[in-house]
N, C-alpha and C positions, 0 to 999 in steps of 0.2 A: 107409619107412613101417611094415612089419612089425617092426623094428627097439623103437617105440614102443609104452611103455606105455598109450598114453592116446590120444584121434584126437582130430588137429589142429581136424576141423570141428566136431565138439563143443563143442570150448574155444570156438573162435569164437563160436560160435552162443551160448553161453549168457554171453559180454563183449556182443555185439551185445543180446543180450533185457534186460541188465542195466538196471535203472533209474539207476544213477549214468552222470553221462556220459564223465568219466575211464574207466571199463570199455570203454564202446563206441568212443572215441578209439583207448585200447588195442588192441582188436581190429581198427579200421581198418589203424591203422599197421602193424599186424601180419601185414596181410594176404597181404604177401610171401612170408614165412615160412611161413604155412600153404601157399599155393600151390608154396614147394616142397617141402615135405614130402609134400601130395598128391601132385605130379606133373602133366603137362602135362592130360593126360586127365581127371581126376578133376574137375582145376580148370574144365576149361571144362566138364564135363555134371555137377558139384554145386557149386562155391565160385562161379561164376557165377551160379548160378541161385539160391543162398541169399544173395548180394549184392543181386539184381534184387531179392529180394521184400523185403531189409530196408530198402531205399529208401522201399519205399511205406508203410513203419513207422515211418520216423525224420521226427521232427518238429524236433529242432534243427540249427541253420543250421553250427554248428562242427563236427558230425560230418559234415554232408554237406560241405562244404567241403574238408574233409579225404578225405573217398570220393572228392573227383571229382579230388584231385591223385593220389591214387594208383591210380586207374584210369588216367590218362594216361598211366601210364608200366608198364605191366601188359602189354603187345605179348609180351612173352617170356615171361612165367607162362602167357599162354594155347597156346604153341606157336608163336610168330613169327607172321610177316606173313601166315599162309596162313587166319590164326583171326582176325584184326583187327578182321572183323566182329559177332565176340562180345562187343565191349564196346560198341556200338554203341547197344544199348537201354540200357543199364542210364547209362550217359552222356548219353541224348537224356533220359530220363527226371531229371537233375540238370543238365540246362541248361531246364527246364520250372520248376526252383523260381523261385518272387519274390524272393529273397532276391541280390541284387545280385553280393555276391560267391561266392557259389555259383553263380549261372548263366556267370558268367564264369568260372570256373575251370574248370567245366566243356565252355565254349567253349574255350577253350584243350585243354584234353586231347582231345576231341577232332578241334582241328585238327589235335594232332601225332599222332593216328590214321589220320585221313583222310591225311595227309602219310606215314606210316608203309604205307599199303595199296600193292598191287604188281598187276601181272596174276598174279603166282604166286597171288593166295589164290584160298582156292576159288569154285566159280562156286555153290553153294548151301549153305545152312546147316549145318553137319556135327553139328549135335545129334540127341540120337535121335530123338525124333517131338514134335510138337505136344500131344501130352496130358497132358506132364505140366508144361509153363510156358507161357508167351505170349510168351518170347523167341522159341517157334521158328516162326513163320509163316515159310513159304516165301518163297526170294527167289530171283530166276529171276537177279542175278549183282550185283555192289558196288556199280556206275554206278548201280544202277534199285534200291539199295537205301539208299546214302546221298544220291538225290534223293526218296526216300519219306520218309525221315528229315528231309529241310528241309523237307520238304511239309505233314508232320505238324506240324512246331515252328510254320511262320509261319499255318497254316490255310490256304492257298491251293493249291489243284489244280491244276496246268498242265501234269500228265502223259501219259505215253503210255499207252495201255492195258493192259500190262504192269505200269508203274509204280501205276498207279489201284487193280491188283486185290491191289497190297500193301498199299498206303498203306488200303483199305476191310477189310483182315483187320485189321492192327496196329490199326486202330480201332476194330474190333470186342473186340479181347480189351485194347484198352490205352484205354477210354472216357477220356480225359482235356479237360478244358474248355480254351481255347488261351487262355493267360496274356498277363502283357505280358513277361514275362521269358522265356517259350519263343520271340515275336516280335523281341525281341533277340538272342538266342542265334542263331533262323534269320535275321539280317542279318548278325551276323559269321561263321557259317560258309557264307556265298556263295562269298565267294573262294575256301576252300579243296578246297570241291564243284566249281570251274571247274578248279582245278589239279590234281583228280582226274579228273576225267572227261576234260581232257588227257590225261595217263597212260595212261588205259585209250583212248583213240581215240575217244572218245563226246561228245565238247563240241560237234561239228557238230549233231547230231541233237536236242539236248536245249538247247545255249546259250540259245534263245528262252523256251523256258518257264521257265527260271533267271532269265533277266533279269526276264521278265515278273515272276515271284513278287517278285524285288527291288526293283519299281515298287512295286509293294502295297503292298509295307512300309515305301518310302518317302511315300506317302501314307495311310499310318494315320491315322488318329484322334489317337491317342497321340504325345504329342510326345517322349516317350522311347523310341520305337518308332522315327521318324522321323529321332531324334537319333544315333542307332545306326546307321540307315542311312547318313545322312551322314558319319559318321565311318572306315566301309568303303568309301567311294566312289575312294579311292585305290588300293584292294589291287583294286574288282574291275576298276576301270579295266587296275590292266595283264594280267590274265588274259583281256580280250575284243579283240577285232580293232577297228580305228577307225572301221569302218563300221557293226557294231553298237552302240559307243560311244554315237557318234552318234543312230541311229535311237532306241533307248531308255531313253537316258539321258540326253540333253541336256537336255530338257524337265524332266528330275527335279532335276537342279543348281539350273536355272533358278525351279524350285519354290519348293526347301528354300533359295536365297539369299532368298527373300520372306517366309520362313514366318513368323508372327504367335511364335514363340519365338523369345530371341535366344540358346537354347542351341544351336539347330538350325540358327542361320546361324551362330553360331559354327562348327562344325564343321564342317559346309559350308565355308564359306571356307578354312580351315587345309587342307582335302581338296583342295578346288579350286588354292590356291595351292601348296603345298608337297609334295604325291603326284600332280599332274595338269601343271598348268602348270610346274609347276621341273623336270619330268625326264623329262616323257613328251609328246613334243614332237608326235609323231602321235595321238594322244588328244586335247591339246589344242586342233591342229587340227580335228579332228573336231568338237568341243564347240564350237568358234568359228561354222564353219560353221553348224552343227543348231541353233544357239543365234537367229544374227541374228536372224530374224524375230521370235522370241519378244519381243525387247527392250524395245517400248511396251507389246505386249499382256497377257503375263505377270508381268511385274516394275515396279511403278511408281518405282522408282528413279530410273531414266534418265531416263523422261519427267518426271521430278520436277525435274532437275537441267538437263534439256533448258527445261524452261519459266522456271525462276528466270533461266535467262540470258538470254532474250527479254524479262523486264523491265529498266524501263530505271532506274525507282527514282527517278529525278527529276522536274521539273517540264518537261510539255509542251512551253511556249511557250519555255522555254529552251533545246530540244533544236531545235526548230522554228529558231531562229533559229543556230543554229552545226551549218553543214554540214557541215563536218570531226567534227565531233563525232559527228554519225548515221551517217555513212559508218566511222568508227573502230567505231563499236560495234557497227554489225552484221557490219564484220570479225569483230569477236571473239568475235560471235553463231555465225558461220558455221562459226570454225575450233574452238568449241567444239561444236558440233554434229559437225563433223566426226570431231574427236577420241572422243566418246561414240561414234559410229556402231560403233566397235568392242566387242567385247560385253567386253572384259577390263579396258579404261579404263572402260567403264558401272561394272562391278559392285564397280571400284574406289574411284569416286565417291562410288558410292551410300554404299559399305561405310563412308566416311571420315563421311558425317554422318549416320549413325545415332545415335539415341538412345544404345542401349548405348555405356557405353564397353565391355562384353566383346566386343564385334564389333569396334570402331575396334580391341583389342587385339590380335584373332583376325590383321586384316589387317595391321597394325604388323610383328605375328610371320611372315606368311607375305607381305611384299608384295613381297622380291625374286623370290618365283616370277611372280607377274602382273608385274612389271618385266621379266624376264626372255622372258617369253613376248611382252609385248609388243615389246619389243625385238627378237629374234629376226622375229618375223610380218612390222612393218613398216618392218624396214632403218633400225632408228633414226630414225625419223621423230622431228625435231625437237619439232613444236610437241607433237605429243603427249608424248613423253618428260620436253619441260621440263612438262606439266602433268602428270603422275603424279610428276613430284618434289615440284611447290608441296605436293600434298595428301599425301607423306612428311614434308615441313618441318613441314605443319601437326598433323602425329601427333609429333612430336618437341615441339613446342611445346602438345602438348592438354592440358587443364586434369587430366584423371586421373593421379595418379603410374603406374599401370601402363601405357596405353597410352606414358605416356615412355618408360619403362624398357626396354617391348618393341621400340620402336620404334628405341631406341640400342642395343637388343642385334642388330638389322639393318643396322644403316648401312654397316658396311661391306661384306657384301653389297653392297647396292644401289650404294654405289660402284664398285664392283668391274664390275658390269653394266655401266654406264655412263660412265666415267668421268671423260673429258670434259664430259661434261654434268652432272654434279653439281660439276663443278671451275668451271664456268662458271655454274653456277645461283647466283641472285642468295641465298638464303635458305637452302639446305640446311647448307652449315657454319657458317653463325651460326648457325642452331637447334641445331646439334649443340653448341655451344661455348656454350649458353646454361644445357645441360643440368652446365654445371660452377662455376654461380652460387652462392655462399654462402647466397643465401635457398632455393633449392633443397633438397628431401629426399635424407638421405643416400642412399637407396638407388639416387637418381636419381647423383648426383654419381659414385659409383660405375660408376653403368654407364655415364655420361659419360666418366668414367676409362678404360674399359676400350676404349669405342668412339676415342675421339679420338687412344690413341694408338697400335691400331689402324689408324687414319686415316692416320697419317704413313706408314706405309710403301704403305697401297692410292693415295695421290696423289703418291707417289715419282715422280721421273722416273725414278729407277733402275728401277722396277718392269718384271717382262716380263707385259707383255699375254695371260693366257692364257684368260679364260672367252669372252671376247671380243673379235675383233679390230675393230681400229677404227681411222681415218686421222686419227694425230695431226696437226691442223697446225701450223706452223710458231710458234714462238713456246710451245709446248705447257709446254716444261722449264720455261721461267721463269713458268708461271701453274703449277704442280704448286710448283715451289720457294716462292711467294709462299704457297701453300695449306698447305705444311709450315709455315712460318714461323706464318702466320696463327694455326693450329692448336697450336704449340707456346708459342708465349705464352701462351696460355691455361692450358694443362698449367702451365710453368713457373708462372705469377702465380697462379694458384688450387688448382687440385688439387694441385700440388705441399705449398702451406702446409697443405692441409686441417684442418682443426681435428680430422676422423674418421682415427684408424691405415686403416682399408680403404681407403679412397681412394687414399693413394700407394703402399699395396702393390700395388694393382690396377696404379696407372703401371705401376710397378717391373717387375710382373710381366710385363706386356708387352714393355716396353722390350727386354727378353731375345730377341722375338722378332723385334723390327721393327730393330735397331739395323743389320742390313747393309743396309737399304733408305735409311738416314735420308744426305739431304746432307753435307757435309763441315759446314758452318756448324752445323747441328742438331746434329749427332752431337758437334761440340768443345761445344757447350752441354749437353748431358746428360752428357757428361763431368763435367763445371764441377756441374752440380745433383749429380752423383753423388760427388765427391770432398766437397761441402760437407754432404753429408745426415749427420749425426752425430745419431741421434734418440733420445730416452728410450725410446722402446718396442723391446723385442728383435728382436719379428717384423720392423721397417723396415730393423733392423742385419741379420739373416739376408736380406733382399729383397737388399741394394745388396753383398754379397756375389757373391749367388745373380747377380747382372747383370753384377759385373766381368767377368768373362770376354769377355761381347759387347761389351763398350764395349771393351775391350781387344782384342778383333780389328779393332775397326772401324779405332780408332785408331791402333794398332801399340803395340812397347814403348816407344818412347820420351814418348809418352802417359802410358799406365800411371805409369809410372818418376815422369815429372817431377808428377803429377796424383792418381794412387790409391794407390801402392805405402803410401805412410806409413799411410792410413787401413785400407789390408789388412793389414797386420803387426798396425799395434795393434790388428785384433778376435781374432788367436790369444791375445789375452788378456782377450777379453771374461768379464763373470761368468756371462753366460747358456751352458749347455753348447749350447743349437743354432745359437749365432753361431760359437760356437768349431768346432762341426761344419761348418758350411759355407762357413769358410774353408778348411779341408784339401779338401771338395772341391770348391775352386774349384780347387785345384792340381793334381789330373787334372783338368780340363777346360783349364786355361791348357795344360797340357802338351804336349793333343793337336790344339790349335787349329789350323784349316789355312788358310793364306793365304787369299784373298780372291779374290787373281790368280791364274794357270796354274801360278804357282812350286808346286812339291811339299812344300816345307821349310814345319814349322812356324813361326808366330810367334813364339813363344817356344821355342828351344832348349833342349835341357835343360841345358848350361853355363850360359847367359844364368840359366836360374831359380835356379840355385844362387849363381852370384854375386850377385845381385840381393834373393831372397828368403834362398835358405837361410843365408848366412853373416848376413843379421839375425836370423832366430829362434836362430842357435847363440849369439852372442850376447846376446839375448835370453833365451837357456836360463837362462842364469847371474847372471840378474839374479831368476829365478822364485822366489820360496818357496813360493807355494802350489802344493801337485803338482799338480792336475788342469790346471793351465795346462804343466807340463811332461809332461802325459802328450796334451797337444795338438800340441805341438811333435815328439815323437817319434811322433807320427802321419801330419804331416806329412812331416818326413823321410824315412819308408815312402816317401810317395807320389812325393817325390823321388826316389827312388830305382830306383822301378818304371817305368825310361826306358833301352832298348836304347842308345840315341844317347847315352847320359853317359858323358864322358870319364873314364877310369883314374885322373886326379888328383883329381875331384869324388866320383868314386865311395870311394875311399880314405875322404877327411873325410866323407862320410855313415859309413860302416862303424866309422870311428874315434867320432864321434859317440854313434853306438849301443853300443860299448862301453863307455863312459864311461857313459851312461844306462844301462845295464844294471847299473851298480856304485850305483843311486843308494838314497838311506836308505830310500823308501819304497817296500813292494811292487809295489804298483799299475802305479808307473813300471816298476818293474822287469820285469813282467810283459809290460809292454806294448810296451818295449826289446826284450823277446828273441821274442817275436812278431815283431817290427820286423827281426830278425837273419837270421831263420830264410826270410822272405821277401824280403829284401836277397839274401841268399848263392845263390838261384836265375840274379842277374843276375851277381852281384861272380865278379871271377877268382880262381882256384887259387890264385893266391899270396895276396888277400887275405883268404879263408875258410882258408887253411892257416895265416898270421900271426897274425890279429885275430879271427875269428868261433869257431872250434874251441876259442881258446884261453881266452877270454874266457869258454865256454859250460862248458868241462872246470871251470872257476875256480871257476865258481858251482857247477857240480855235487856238488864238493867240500866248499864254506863255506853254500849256502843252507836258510836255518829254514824260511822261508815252503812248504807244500805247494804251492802253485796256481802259486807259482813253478818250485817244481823241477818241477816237471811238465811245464811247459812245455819247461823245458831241457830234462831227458829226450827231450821229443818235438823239438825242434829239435836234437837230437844225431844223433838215430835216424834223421833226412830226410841227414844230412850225409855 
């Protein structure tokens, strides 16, 4: 600093006063830089406190946006974790703006503050004194000063007395009116006040009035208040124990699943299903339990859903007279009552015949968590499980292209849960197979694509059971085979032809991943669609590359050989350069393929590739005129060659190979030849780098014009 002509906070100060906002951008970004220059000291009792006051200055939304990512990461300009508390204000006061993304930036910064604090910092404010800012109100230690802090954001008091005689200074010298953006800022930084005040041993003492605050603000006024809440209810779920879960927060799910917005059961739901029920399996509990009662009297869903089924919709006298028929129906009366009694099929129900479709989408997206949960709870209880399927089929089949979409970007999930029982459910893979209909929206057919074949390996027989164990009975393989079959005709007859390129890249793209699960019968049939797909578009020719390999383990070489080999050779001479790329690597990947069974030995041996592949492309070489297809060829040989297990006579004819390309008219090739030499002769023996490689490379050293060429030689001489 004495070093400087000129002082750092000067500058700043007069970028920050500037009327342009370029200037004051400036100055933000800069603030680093000043803060080292000052020094740790300086910065926290002046560059702090001429930051705090020029918050209350700035009226545009991109400079504070910009102030509050760089205060989130400021931990070290003020002296490490022992000062954390110093940015404390000047970040609570830029999660107070309305401005959307500025309050959230500044949520985020100082979550990873509050995540940043330690028992090391200090237990009181280390500023000089209170007179000459309003950052320094006294704070008796971090716990009781970052729940002053959410106290202040959300306007609700639920503190200790301690905590009260902060939170009534900071408001004396910090008079601020409580926004709706300071109210979202204090719902998303719950959690991270719960994970602190862990830390510090303090979440016994204080949990309740946390929670409590976070009831408030899930019943605000404001539906984007609310919406906020809901959408944290996952993170504070797993920072509290199951019993407070319970006690004060059940009732609030319960709420915001009813609430008169359908942005705030949107989020709701996604919270509920996929941060609560999918993975937090004592929480969930908890919620089940604290929840039943509420069920008729809170939520008119159920009882909504509970009373359509007690009508009977037809005519009296006709019911009157067929006995079987009244006895049928209130069976189905009973076992749907029964089925709702659970609070997680209710909120499922309800959630499916919502007006929104952003809700029916919300639960599409998250309904293997509520599948799962309910699963789990009640031992695969039949009748219920086959009814949380019917009302999945009928989100696969809803009239909104999105809730389709989301709903077949779950399916496999939900089979996976279940699997049996969606192998057995009358309606779940026809809907999914409906979703690959040429009247169909591409986007749908697509995600139809990706679900279906997907599908083939989660209703594998081969599949190992792992999210859930379950007692296949007997007969199981051959309704799993029937359901590949089922499932694959459709792929094959439709999305195969697609009229849309994404579509069958989508198959393609899968195929790669589900190919060791698919039957013997499937897998020679995608063989078959894969040797015949020869298509105008490049990217289908790069897909059914990018797949040989799996269909070539499934099947073995002798497959390959009599099926694919001819349509692989001919794309090393595709026009498009990324067909021709990802034929070479498909040649490390064949190389390293590994049996299927316990055998340790490759699929394909590295002689096996050489005879098979390499001696066509060498002949192939010499049929080439246009170079960039012979500079694909001697790329490949590379990758031939980069195989421990290649015999001494294969390895020979690569190295001779590359000598010969090395001599060839055009640089390129030649370039890319002796690149190709120089990483050969790492594996090749003595004799054949003393005979063929040295010899070939001194030759050129001698005769070559080309610079980019010799250079290379130079440097493969100098490895040699």
């Amino acid at each position: 600093m004495e070093s400087l002509d000129f002082c750092p906070l000067s500058l700043l100060e007069t970028d920050l006063s500037s009327s342009e906002r370029a200037a004051r951008l400036r100055g933000v970004r800069g603030l680093r830089s000043v803060a080292a220059a000052l020094g740790c000291e300086r910065t926290r009792n002046e560059l702090i406190i001429a930051v705090q006051d020029h918050i209350g200055r700035e009226s545009d939304d991109e400079v504070l946006y910009e102030l509050a990512g760089v205060l989130g990461n400021f931990v070290h300009e003020v002296g490490g974790v022992k000062y954390v508390m110093l940015l404390f204000t000047p970040l609570k006061d830029l999660a107070r703006v309305e401005e959307t993304i500025v309050h959230d930036r500044a949520k985020v910064s100082l979550t990873d503050v509050f995540d940043a604090a330690s028992v090391d910092c200090l237990a009181t404010n280390p500023l000089p004194s209170q007179a000459s800012t309003n950052l320094l109100a006294p704070v008796a230690s971090i716990p009781e000063l970052v729940i002053g802090l959410i106290q202040q954001l959300s306007g609700v008091n639920t503190c200790s007395d301690a905590v009260d005689a902060c939170v009534q200074v900071n408001s004396l010298t910090n008079p601020t009116t409580i926004g709706l953006g300071a109210k979202v800022s204090a719902a998303g930084l719950v959690a991270p006040v719960i994970r602190l005040l862990s830390r510090f041993n303090r979440l016994q003492d204080n949990l309740n009035g946390i929670l409590e605050t976070f009831r408030k603000l899930a019943f605000d006024d404001a539906p984007s208040v609310r919406r906020a809440a809901a959408s944290e209810l996952g993170s504070v779920a797993a920072g509290v124990a199951p019993s407070s879960f319970g006690t004060y927060l059940a009732d609030v799910v319960w709420a915001l699943l009813a609430d008169e917005q359908d942005s705030v059961r949107v989020a709701t739901l996604e919270s509920l299903g996929i941060n609560i029920l999918g993975v937090n399996s004592a929480i969930a509990a908890a919620w089940t339990e604290g929840t039943r009662e509420l069920m008729h009297s809170e939520f008119s869903g159920a009882s909504f859903i509970l009373s359509r089924s007690d009508d009977s919709g037809g005519d009296t006298a006709d019911t009157e007279d067929n006995d079987e028929a009244v006895l049928a129906r209130h069976k189905e009366v009973c076992l749907v009552n029964d089925v709702l009694s659970d609070p997680t099929a209710a909120v499922a129900t309800a959630a499916s015949d919502d007006a929104s479709w952003r809700v029916r989408e919300a639960l599409a997206r998250s309904f293997n968590g509520y599948l799962f949960h309910y699963f789990l709870t009640t031992s695969g209880n039949h009748a219920g499980v086959d009814h949380l399927l019917s009302i999945f089929a009928n989100l696969m089949v809803d009239h909104e292209v999105e809730v389709r979409i989301a709903a077949l970007g779950t399916v496999n999930e939900v089979a996976t849960i279940a699997t049996r029982s969606f192998a057995d459910h009358a309606s779940c893979i026809q809907c999914a197979c409906l979703g690959a209909d040429q009247a169909e929206h591409p986007k749908v057919r697509v995600a139809a694509s990706k679900a279906l074949t997907r599908l083939l390996a989660t209703l594998s027989p081969l599949r190992q059971r792992r999210y859930l164990a379950q007692n296949v009975e007997s007969g199981s393989d051959n309704l799993d085979a029937k359901a590949q079959s089922t499932i694959y005709n459709v792929i094959d007859d439709k999305l195969c032809s697609d009229e849309h390129v994404d579509v069958l890249l989508a198959v393609l793209a899968e195929l790669r991943i589900v190919m060791p699960l698919l039957v013997d019968e499937i897998a020679h049939r995608v063989a078959v669609m894969v040797q015949r797909t020869e298509h105008e578009n490049w990217r289908v020719r790069r897909a059914v590359n990018r797949v040989l390999p799996a269909v070539a383990a499934k099947r073995g070489h002798d497959a390959f050989e009599c099926h694919m080999l001819e349509g692989y050779v001919r794309s090393f001479q595709d026009r498009i350069c990324q067909v021709r790329t990802s034929a070479v690597e498909a040649i490390v990947i064949l190389r390293e393929l590994p049996r299927q069974d316990s055998c340790s030995s490759p699929v394909f041996n590295a002689d096996w590739l050489m005879e098979k592949v390499g001696k066509r492309l060498s002949e192939l070489y010499l049929t080439m005129s246009y170079y960039v297809y012979r500079i694909t060829i001697v790329q490949a040989f590379e990758q031939l060659a980069a195989n421990s297990a290649l015999s001494e006579h294969y390895m020979e004819m690569i190295v001779l190979f590359l000598s010969d390309a090395a001599r060839d008219d055009v640089p390129n090739v030649r370039y890319t030849a002796i690149k190709a030499l120089r990483t050969t002769s790492t594996l090749a023996s003595d004799r054949l780098v003393k005979n063929f490689i040295i010899p070939v490379l001194n030759e050129l050293a001698d005769s070559e014009q080309d610079l980019d060429v010799r250079f290379a030689v130079d440097t493969a001489l100098a490895t040699l």
